[in-house]
C-alpha positions as CSV (number, residue, x, y, z in Angstrom):
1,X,-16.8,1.4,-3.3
2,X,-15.7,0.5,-0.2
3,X,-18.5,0.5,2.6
4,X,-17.3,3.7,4.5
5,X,-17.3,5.4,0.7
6,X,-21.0,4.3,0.4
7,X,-21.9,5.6,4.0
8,X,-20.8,8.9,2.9
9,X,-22.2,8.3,0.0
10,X,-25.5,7.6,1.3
11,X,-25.8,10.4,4.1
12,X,-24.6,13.2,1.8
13,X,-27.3,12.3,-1.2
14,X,-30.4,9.9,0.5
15,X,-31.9,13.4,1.5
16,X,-31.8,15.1,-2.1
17,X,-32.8,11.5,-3.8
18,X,-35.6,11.7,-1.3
19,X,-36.8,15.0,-2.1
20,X,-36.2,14.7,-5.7
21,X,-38.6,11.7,-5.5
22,X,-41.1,13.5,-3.0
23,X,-41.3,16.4,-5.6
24,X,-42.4,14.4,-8.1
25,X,-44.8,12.1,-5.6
26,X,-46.1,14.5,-3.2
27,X,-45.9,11.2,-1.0
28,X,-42.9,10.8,1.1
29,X,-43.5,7.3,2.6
30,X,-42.5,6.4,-0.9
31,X,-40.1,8.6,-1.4
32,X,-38.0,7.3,1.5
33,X,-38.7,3.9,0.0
34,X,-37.6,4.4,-3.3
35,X,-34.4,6.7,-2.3
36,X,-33.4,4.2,-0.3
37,X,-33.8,1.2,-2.9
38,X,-31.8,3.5,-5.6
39,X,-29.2,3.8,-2.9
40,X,-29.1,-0.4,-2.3
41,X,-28.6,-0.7,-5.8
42,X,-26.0,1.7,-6.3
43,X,-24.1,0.0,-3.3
44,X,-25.2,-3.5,-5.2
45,X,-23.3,-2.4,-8.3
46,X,-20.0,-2.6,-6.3
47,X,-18.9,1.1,-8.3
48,X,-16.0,3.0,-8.1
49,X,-17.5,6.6,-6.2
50,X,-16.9,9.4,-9.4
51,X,-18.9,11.8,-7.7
52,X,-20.9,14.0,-9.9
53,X,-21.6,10.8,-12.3
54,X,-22.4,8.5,-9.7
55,X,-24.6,11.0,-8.2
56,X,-26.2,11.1,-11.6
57,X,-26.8,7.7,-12.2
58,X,-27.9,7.8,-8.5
59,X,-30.6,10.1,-9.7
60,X,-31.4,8.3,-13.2
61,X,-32.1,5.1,-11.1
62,X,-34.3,7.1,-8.9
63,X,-36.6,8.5,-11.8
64,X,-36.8,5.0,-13.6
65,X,-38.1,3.7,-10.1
66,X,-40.4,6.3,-9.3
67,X,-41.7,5.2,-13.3
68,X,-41.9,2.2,-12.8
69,X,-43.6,2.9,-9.5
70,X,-46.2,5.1,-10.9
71,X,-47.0,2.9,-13.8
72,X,-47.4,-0.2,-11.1
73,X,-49.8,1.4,-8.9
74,X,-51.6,3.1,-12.3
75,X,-51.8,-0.6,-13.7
76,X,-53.3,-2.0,-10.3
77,X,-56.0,1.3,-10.3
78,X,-57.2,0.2,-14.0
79,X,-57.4,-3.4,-13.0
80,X,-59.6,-2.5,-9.9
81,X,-61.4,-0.5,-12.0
82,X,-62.4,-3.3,-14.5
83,X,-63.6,-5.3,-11.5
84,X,-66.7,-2.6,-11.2
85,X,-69.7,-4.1,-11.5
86,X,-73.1,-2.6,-11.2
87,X,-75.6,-3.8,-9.2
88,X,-79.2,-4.2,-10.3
89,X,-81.8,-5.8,-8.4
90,X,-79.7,-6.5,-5.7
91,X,-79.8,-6.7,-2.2
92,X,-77.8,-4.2,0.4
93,X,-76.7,-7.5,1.9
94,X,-75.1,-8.5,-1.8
95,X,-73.7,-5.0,-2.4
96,X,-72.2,-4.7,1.2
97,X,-70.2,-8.2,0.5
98,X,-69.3,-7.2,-2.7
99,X,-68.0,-4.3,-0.8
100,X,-66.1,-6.1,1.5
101,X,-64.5,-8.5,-0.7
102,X,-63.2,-5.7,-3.3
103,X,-61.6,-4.3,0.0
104,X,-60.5,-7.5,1.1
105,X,-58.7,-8.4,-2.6
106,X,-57.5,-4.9,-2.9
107,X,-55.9,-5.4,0.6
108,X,-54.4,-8.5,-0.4
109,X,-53.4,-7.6,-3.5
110,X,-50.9,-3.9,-1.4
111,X,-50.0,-7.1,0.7
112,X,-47.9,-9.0,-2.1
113,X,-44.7,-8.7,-2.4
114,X,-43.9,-6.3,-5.3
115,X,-42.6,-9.1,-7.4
116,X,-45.5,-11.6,-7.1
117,X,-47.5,-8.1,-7.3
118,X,-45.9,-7.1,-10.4
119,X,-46.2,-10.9,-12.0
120,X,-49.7,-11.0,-10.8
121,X,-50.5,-7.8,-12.4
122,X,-49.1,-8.9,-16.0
123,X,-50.5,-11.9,-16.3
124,X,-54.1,-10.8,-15.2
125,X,-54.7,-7.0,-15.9
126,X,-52.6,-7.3,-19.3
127,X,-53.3,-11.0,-20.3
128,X,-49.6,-11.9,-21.2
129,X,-48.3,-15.1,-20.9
130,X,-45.5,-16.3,-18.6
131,X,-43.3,-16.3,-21.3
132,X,-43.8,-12.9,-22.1
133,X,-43.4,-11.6,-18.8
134,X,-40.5,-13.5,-18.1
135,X,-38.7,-11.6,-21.4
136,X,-40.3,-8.2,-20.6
137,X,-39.2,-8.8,-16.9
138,X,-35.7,-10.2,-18.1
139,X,-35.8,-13.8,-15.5
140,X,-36.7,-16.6,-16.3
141,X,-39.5,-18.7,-16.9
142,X,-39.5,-21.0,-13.5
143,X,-39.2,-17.4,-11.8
144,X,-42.5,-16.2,-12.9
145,X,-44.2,-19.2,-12.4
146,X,-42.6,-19.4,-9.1
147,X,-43.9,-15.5,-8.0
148,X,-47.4,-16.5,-9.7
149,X,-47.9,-19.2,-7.9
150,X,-46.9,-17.3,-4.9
151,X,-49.6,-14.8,-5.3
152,X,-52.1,-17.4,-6.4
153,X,-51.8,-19.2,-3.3
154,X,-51.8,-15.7,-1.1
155,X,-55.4,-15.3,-3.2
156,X,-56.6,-18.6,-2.6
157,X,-55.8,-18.8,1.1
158,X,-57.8,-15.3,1.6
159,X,-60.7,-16.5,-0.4
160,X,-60.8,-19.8,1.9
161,X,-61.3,-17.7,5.0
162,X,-64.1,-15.1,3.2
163,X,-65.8,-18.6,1.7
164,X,-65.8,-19.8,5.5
165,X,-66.7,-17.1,6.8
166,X,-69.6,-16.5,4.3
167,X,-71.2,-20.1,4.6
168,X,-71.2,-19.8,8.5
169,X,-72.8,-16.4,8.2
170,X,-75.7,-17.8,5.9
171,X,-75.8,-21.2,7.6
172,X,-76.1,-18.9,11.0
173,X,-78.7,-17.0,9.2
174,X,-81.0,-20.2,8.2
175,X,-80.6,-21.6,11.8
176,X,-82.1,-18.2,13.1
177,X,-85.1,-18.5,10.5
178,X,-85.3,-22.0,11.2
179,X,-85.2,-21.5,14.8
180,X,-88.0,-18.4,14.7
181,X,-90.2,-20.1,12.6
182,X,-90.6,-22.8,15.4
């Protein structure tokens, strides 16, 4: 397909893709995303334009994304959902940073890049093995370890910062005690 073929292409079925996917969303931020990424890999398959069975396939892409999509975000809900703990006997102070760094990891987590994300996700919320992901995934080995350690070291580098800022807060809070009890 020759890139004025995908341009028409693209303006006469990004709208329908989109709404196909928004009907089956109800969120169109993602929609536009995903319409556009089943049109990217249409155009990355280099095809020949047959019309009605490229708009099909056009579509069949769109649903498996919009799948895989859905079962992504569900996997990332049921992992944040076996990270509820309850709190007995403790402070509000404890509960409000228990608060804050659920937010902060959950924040972190939207922030990966979806392969890392998807990686990430595997390996922790299903306990596979590299090896496993890397055959469900269909890459290899080195990849995974590669988008793992990507994400480990986004993690890590967040923690730092919380860590600092959590020691200066209680070292702050000690001075003041110290300092009152003067």
């Amino acid at each position: 397909m020759t890139e004025k073929e995908f341009k028409t292409f693209y303006d006469r079925n990004f709208d329908s893709i989109r709404s196909y996917i928004f009907y089956r969303s109800g969120n169109g931020d993602l929609a536009s995303d995903l319409a556009q990424d089943t049109l990217i890999r249409i155009w990355e398959k280099d095809m020949i334009n047959e019309g009605k069975k490229t708009v099909g396939l056009a579509y069949k892409i769109a649903g498996d994304l919009f799948v895989n999509s859905y079962r992504r975000a569900n996997s990332a809900a049921n992992y944040a959902k076996t990270l509820e703990f309850e709190f007995t006997n403790s402070s509000p102070e404890e509960e409000m940073l228990y608060s804050e760094m659920k937010e902060k990891y959950e924040k972190t987590l939207s922030e990966l890049n979806e392969k890392q994300r998807v990686v990430f996700l595997m390996s922790r919320l299903e306990g596979l093995k590299y090896q496993e992901i890397a055959e469900r995934l269909g890459i290899s080995i080195k990849a995974v370890e590669k988008r793992m350690s990507g994400a480990l070291t986004t993690f890590r580098d967040v923690l730092r910062i919380l860590f600092y800022l959590l020691y200066f807060s209680i070292y702050a809070d000690r001075s003041l005690l110290i300092f009152n009890n003067i």
